[in-house]
N, C-alpha and C positions, 0 to 999 in steps of 0.2 A: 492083510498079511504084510509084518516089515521086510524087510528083503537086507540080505547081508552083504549083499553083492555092493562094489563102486559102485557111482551112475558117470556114465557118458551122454552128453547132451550134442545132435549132431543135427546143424541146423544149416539152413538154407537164408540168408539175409532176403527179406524184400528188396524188391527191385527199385530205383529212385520212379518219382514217381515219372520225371523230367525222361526216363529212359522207357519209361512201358509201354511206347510202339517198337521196341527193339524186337520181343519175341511176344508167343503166347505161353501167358502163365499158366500155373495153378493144372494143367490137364493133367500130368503125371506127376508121380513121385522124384525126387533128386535122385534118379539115378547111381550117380557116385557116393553118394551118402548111404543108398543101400549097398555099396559093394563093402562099402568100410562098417558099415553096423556087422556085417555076416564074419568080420574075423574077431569080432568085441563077443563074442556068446557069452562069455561068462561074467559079463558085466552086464547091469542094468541098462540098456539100451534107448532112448528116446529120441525118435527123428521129428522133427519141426519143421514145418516149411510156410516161410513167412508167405508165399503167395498166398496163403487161405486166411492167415489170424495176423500180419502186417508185424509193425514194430512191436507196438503198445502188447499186441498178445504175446508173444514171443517173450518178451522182459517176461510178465505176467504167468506164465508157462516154466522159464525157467526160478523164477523165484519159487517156484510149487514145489519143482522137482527136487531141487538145490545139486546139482552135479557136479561133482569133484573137476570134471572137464566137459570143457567145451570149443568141440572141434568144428569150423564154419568155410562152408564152402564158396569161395567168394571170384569175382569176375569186374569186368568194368562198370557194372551197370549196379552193382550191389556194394562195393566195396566199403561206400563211406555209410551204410545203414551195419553193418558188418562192426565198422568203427566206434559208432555209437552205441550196438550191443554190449561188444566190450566194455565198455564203460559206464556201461549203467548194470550187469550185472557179475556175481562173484563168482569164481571157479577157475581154472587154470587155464586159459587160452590160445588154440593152437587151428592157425588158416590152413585151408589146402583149394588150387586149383590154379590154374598157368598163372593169372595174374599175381596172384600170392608169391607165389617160387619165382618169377622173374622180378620181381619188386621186393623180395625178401629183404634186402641189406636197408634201403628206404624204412620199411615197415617197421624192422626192428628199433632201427634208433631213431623211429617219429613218435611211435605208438607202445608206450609202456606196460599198457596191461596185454600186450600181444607177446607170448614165452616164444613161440615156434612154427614152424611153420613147414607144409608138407612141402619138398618137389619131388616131379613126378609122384610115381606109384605109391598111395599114402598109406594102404595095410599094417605094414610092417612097421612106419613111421608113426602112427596113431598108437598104433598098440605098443608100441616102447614107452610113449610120452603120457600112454595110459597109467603103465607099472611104474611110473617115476622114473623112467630112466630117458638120458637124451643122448646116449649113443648109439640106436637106432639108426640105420640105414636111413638115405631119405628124408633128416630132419636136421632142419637148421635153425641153428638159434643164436645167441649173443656168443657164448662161449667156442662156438664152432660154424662160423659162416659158408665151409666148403665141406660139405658132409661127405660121405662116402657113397656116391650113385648104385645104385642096383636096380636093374629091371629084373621083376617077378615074374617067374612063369604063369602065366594066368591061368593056364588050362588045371592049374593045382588047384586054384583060390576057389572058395564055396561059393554058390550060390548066392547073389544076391537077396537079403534079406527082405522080400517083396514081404511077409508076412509081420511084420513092423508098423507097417501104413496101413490106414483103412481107405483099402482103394475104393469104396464105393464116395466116400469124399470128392475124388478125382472122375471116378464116372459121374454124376452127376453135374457137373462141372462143365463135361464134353456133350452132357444130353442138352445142357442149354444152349452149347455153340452148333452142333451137328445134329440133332435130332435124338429121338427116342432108340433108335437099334444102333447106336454108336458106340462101341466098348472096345476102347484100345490100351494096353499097354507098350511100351518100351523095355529093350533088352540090349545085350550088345554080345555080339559073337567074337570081337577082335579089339586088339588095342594099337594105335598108328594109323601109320600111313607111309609107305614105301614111296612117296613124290620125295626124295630127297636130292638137294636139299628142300623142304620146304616151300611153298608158294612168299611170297616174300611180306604178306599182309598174316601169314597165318601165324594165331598165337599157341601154337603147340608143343608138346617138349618132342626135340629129335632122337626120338624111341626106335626107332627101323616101327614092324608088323610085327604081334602078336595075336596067339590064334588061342581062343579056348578051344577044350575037347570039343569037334564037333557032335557027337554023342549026348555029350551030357548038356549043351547048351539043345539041343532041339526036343531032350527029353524034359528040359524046363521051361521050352517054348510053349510044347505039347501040354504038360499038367498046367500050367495056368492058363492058356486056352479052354480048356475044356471047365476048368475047375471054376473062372469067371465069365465064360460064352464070351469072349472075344470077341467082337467084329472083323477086328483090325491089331495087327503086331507090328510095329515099329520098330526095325533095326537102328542103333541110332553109332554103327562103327563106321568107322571116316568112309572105307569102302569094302560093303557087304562082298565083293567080285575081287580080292585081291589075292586069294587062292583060290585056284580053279577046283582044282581038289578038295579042298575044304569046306564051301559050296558046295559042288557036288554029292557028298555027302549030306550035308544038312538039308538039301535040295531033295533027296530019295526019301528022306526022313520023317519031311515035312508037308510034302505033296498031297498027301492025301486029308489032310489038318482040314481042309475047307475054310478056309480064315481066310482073310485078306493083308496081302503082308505091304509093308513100306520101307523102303531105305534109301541108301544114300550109295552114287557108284560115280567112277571118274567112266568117262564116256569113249576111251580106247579102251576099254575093256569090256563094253557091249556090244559081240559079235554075234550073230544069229542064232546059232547055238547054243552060248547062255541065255539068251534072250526067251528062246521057246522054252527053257527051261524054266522063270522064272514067272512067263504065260501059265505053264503047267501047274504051278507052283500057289501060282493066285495072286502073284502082284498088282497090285492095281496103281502104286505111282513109284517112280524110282528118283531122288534127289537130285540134281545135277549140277554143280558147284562150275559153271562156264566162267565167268567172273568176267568172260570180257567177248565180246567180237570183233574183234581185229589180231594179228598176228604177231603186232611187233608187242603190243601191250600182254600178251600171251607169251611172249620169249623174255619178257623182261621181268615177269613175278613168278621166273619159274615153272612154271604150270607145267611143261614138256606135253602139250598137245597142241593140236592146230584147229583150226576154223572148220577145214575141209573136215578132219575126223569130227569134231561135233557134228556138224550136218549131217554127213553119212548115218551115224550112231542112234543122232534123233529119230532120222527118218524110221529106223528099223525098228525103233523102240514104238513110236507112235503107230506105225502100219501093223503091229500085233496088238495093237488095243489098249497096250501100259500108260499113263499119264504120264509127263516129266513132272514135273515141279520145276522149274530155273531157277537158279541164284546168279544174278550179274554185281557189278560193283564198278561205280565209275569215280574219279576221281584220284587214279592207281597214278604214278611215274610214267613218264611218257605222253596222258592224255591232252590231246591238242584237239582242234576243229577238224582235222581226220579220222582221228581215231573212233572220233564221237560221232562222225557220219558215218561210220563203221558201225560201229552200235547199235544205231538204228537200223541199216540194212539187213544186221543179220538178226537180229532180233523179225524184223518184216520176213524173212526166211522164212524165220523156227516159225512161225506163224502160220504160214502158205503149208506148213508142212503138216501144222493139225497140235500145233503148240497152245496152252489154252489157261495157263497159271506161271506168273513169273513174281519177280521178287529182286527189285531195284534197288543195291545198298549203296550208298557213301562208304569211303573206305575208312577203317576208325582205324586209329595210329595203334596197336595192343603190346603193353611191354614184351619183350626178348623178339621182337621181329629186327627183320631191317630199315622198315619203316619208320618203326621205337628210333632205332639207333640214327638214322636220318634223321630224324628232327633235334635229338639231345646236342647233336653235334654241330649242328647251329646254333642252337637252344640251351647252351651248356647249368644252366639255372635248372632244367627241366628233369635234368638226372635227378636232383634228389628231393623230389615229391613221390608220395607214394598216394598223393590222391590227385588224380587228372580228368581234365576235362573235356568230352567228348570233339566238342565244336573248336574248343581252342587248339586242343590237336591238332584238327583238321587243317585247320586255318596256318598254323606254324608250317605243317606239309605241305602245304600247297606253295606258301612263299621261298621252297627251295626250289620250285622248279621253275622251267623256261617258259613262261609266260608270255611267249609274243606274241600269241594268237591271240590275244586277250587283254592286249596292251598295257601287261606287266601287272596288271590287276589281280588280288585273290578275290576279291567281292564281284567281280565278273567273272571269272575262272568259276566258281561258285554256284552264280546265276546259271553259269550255262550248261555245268555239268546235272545241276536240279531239273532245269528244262528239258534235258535231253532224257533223263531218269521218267520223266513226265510222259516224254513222247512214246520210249519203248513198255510202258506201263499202258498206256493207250493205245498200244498197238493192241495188246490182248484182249484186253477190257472190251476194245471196240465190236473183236468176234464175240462175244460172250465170253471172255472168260473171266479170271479173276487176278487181282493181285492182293501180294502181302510185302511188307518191308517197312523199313524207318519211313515215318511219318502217316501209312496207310490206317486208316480207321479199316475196324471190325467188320464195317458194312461191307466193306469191298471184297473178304476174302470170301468166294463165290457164294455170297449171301447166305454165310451159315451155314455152308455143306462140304466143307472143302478144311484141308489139315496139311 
């Protein structure tokens, strides 16, 4: 049957390949690409996600379809595959995701076949530049570089278009990293993060918290649970606990689901209470974004918590049975040879305390940070690239800072922050547990059972 409808082609770039210990691919669907196909309904819709069919398929894919547009969700680690799409195939080209929108003006006047480009909330943004029109909220392009911002009420926006993707693709996928009874999808109940201003490495846009209906987000928790036997559901908003109330709710809602849920919380906001609530509930791991153990390195990226609260928080979280997950990152402003024997002590803590998966990152420079702006400003050549490179980043950052623990060295500054990443990865490992992060092979993430 031919279809009389536009097509929109809304794809996902493969990851370089230089960058694929950054995450794990290919288990779920783009998320954001299903939120943006659910307002396109009456266009021909096709989601593409290079983790499964790479570059070569993708061209190959869109050549079949021939799509009036083609809108690409892009980041650091995909950007320049992103680059070369455009330009090897035909249709009207429009990026959306943080690195896009804070590299916008770069983009524009590097990359020609590139029309537009989303920041923030790209809904309303996509679907203007669908009907030909670019005065849409939300979208910038040559003609107008400072668009008109609008946050979306999200609790309006439909449903993610889960029925777009053929998730058994993606199960499959998780049955060869986690076994045979592992079926998870991702959702998201919120959009933000109330840490304002912002952690000083994070590349987010400064949105305040938005809350979907809690109603209708756990009533589309519940039908695809059940409708694809779920093992596992992945919240994947900055922080599942940032209304207490809102939670709560989805928490009464959801409780009896028998499913095993996962997400992401800032660690002053697990107090006992929601804790036995999320035991009830069926958690089995909660995300925890510590980024650092020491206090001064914790006042300095923002963060607005302390050491003492992590400890406390873990403790309660582990002694009801829930996993963490840790996220650290070393190599932030401020680290010296205390901060970094900091590091290791509390990471030996979380350990004593029944801590058992963590995840050691290098700090990557991500445009619209402070970091970004820290390095341009030495680096004045640096503003206007819209393609960068991970390591050279690093490297630029590290030589603004005070180096005399290190005898002014970035290549030992370097060596030592690796080695110290080595030691608190070790610390887990050594009980049994597992790590993941930049440079981890597969093998280590608790041999295949662990997410």
């Amino acid at each position: 049957m031919i279809s009389n409808k536009s097509k929109v082609a809304l794809v996902y770039p493969p990851i370089n390949p230089k960058n694929q210990a950054i995450r794990d691919l290919g288990l779920v669907p783009p998320l954001h690409l299903l939120a943006l196909a659910a307002v396109l309904r009456d266009r021909e819709v096709r989601i593409i996600d290079g983790a499964h069919i790479g570059l070569e398929g993708i061209i190959h894919e869109i050549n079949r379809f021939q799509p009036e547009v083609i809108g690409m969700n892009v980041d650091l680690t995909n950007y320049e595959n992103a680059v070369a799409l455009a330009r090897a195939v035909p249709g009207r080209v429009i990026l959306g995701g943080n690195y896009a929108a804070f590299l916008a003006r770069q983009i524009l006047a590097n990359q020609p076949r590139v029309e537009a480009i989303c920041f923030n909330d790209g809904e309303e943004a996509i679907r203007g530049f669908a009907n030909g029109s670019l005065d849409a909220p939300n979208l910038i392009h040559r003609g107008n570089l400072n668009p008109k911002i609008k946050l979306l009420d999200i609790s309006a926006l439909p449903t993610p278009a889960y029925d777009l993707v053929d998730m058994e693709v993606y199960f499959k996928r998780q049955r060869e990293l986690f076994g045979e009874d592992f079926r998870m999808m991702q959702f998201y109940g919120q959009k933000g993060c109330v840490n304002l201003p912002h952690c000083t490495f994070c590349g987010r846009y400064e949105d305040g918290m938005r809350l979907r209906n809690p109603e209708i987000y756990a009533k589309e928790v519940e039908k695809n649970a059940k409708r694809f036997g779920l093992t596992e559901v992945w919240d994947r908003s900055d922080s599942f606990l940032q209304n207490r109330k809102w939670f709560l709710t989805v928490q009464a809602r959801l409780k009896e689901l028998k499913t095993r849920f996962k997400t992401y919380a800032r660690a002053d906001q697990l107090d006992e209470g929601i804790i036995d609530k999320m035991k009830e509930m069926g958690f089995r791991s909660i995300y925890i974004g510590y980024e650092a153990g020491d206090d001064s390195l914790l006042a300095g990226m923002n963060k607005h918590e302390t050491t003492k609260q992590y400890i406390e928080s873990s403790r309660k979280v582990l002694n009801a049975g829930i996993d963490i997950d840790a996220s650290f990152i070393v190599g932030l402003p401020g680290e010296n040879l205390k901060t970094l024997e900091n590091q290791v002590r509390f990471v030996e803590e979380l350990s004593r305390s029944g801590l058992r998966k963590i995840k050691v990152n290098r700090v990557l420079v991500l445009p619209g940070t402070p970091l970004y702006e820290r390095v341009c400003s030495h680096y004045p050549e640096v503003r206007g690239r819209d393609i960068t490179d991970i390591s050279e980043m690093q490297g630029r950052l590290y030589s603004t800072y005070d180096l005399s623990d290190f005898g002014g060295s970035v290549c030992k500054f370097t060596a030592e922050i690796n080695g110290v990443a080595e030691k608190m990865t070790s610390i887990i490992l050594n009980k049994g547990g597992c790590a993941e992060g930049y440079g981890y092979e597969k093998g280590k993430i608790g041999g295949g059972k662990e997410i």
